[in-house]
N, C-alpha and C positions, 0 to 999 in steps of 0.2 A: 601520202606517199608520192614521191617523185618521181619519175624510170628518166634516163635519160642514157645516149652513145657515148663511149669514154672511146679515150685513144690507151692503149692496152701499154704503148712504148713509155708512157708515165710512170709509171710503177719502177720501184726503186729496186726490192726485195722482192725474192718469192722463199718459204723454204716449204718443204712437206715435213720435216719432221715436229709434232705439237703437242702441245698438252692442253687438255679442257681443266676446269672443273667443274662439276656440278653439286648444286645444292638442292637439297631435300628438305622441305619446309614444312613445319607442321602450320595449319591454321589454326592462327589464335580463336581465343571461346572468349565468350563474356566474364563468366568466371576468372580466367587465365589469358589476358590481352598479351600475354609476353608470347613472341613469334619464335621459333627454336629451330634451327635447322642443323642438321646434319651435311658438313662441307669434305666433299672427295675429289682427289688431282686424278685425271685417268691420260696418261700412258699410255703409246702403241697402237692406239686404235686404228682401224684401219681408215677411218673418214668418219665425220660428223654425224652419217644416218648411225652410223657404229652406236656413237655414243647416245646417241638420243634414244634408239632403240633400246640397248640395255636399262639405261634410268626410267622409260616407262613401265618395264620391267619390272624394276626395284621399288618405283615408287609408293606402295602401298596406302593409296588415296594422298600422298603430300602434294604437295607442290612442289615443280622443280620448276630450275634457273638454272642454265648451262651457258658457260663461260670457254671464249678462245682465251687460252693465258699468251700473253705475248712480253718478250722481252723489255721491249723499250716505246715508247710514243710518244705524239707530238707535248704528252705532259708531261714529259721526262724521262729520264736513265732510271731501268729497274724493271720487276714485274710490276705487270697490268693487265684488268679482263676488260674485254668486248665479250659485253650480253647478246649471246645468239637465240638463246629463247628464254622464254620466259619471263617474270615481270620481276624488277627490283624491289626487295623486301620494305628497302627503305625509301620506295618510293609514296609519296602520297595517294590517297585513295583516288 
C-alpha cells in the first residue's frame, strides 16, 4: 500500500448520486468447485457504510464483493465496477 498528498483541484468529476452492486458468493466445495453468486444493484443508499452494513446483514456465511458502479472510465464509454471490498471471484488464489 502507497499513502501519498494529492492536489484535490485534479479531479475532474464529483457526483453523489450512485449505484453499488454487491455480490454474494457461495464458496465452492470439493465436491462442487463451481462458485455461484447472487448479483444486486443497490440504489439510494445513503453512503457506502450503508451498503456494506446491510450486505453483512444479508450475508448469510457467503462472501461478498461490493462494487462502486460508475458510468464511464479511463477503459471506456459505459458501465463499469471499482471493487471496494472484497476479493474478485475470478481472481486467482
Amino acid at each position: 500500500m502507497e499513502i501519498s498528498a494529492v492536489d484535490p483541484r485534479d479531479v475532474r468529476w464529483e457526483a453523489d448520486a450512485h449505484a453499488y452492486r454487491v455480490h454474494f458468493c457461495d464458496r465452492p466445495t470439493d465436491p462442487d468447485p463451481m462458485l455461484t453468486c447472487e448479483e444486486t444493484r443497490v440504489v439510494g443508499a445513503e453512503d457506502v457504510s450503508e451498503v456494506l452494513g446491510r450486505a453483512a446483514r444479508r450475508a448469510d456465511d457467503r462472501e461478498i464483493v461490493v462494487h462502486l458502479e460508475v458510468a464511464t472510465s479511463s477503459q471506456g464509454p459505459g458501465p463499469g465496477l471499482v471493487r471496494l471490498q472484497g476479493r474478485d471471484s475470478d481472481a486467482p488464489a
